[in-house]
C-alpha positions, 0 to 999 in steps of 0.5 A: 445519487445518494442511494447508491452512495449510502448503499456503497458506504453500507457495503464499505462498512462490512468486513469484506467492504474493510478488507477491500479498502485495506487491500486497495490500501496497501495495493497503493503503499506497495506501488508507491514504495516499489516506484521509489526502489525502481528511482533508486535503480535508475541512478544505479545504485541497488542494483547489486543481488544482496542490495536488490534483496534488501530493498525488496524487504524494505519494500514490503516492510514500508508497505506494511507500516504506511498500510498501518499508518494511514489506517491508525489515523483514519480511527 
């Protein structure tokens, strides 16, 4: 009901509540940019070590920035 929604807003409106949203956030980000990688596996290519390496830095890196990203347009 709406006490229970106010107290969760209350709780999300804390920095701990903050953290776990930016958590969640980028727990998102990093699922989505990791199944993009695994798509390019699955047609072969990436599949190398130094390729495999690289797009698992690009991974983190693009985790990062649409973490970034979403949470700029949210303020």
């Amino acid at each position: 009901g709406e006490a229970d929604y106010a107290r969760f807003i209350d709780l999300m409106s804390t920095l701990i509540g903050r953290l776990l949203l930016i958590g969640w956030s980028y727990a998102f980000a990093f699922h989505l940019a990791n199944g993009v990688r695994h798509l390019f596996w699955d047609t072969g290519r990436g599949v190398e070590m130094h390729q495999a390496n690289a797009s698992a830095w690009f991974v983190l890196a693009a985790s990062v920035a649409m973490t970034a990203g979403f949470w700029m347009v949210l303020a």
